[in-house]
C-alpha positions as CSV (number, residue, x, y, z in Angstrom):
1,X,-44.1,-42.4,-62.7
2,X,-41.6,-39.3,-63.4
3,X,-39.1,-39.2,-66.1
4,X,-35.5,-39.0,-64.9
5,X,-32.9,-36.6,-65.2
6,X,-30.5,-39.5,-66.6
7,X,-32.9,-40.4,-70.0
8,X,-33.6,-36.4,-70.1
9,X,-29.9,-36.2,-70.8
10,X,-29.2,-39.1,-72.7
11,X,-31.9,-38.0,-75.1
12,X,-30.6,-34.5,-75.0
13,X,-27.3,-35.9,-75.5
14,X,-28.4,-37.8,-79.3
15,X,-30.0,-34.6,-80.4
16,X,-26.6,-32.9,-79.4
17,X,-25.9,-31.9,-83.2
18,X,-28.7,-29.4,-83.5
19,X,-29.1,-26.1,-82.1
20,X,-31.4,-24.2,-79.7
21,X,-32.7,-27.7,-78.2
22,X,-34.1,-26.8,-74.4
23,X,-36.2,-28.4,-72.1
24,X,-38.3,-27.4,-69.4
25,X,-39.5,-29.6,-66.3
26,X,-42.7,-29.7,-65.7
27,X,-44.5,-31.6,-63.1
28,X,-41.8,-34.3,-63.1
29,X,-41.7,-34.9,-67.1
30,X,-39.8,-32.3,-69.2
31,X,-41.4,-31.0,-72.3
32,X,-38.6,-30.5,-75.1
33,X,-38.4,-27.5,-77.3
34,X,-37.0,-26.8,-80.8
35,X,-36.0,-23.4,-82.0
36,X,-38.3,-22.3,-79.2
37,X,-41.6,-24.5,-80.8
38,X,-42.7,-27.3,-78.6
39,X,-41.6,-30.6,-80.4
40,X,-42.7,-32.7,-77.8
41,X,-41.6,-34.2,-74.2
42,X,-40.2,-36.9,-72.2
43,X,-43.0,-38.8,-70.3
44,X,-42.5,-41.5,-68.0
45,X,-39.5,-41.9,-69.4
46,X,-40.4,-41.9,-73.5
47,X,-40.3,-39.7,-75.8
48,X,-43.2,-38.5,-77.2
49,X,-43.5,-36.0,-80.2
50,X,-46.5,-33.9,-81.9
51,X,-48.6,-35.9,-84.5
52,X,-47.7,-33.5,-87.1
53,X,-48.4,-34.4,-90.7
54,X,-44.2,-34.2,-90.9
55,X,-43.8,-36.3,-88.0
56,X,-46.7,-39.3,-89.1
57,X,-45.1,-39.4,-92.7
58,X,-41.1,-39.9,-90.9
59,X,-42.7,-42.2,-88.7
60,X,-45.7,-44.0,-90.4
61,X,-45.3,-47.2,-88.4
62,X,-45.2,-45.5,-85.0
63,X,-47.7,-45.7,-82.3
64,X,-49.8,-43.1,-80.9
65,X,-50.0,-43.0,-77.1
66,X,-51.0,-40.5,-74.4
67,X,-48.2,-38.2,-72.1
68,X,-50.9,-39.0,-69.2
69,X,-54.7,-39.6,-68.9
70,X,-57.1,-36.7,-70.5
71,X,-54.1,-35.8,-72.9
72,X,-54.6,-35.8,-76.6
73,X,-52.5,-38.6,-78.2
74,X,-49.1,-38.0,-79.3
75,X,-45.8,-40.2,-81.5
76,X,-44.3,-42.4,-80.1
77,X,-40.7,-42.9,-81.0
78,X,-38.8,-45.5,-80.3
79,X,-35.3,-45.4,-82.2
80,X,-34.0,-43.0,-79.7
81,X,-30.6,-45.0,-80.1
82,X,-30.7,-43.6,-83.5
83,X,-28.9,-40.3,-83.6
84,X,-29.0,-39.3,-87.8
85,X,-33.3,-40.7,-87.2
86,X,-33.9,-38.1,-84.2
87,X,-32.2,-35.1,-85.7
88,X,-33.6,-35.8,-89.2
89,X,-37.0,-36.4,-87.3
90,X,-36.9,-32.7,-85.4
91,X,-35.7,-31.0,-88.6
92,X,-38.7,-32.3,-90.7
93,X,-41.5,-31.5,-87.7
94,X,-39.7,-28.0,-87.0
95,X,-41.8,-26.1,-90.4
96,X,-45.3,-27.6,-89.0
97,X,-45.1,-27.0,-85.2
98,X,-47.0,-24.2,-84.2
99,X,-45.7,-20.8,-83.1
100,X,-44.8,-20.7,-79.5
101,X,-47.6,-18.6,-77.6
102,X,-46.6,-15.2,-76.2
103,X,-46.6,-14.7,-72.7
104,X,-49.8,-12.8,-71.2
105,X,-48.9,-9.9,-69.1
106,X,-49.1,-10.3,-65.3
């Protein structure tokens, strides 16, 4: 099942307070970036976040679950109705994501 456009948005919409928050489709889900790192992505409509040290302390109660079969498991966060929890949530993972990967030359 495919993530739509409308929980894309509304999701975009409660993170609306930070900067430099993009997306980009990918095989009908959308993976989200912060700052240009890879936080996470919307998967069958949830949102799903790296299980960085950061992240598992802001959430300690949440459940790990996989984006789709074979993947490694990532966060699951559920209080997307929770504006203050999301941004304070991308503000403490930003530090421990990894570097984004520079493009190979074609």
């Amino acid at each position: 099942m495919a993530s739509s456009r409308e929980y894309l948005e509304f999701i975009l919409g409660q993170l609306s307070e930070l900067d430099e928050v993009t997306y980009r489709a990918m095989m009908g889900e959308f993976i989200l970036y912060y700052r240009g790192k890879i936080v996470g992505g919307i998967y069958d409509d949830r949102l799903l976040v790296k299980p960085v040290p950061a992240a598992v302390r802001y959430m300690p109660a949440a459940n790990y679950e996989r984006p789709y079969e074979g993947a490694k498991e990532m966060l699951l966060v559920e209080e997307v109705d929770d504006r203050e929890f999301l941004t304070g949530l991308f503000h403490a993972m930003y530090e421990e994501l990894p570097a984004a990967k520079p493009k190979g030359k074609k």
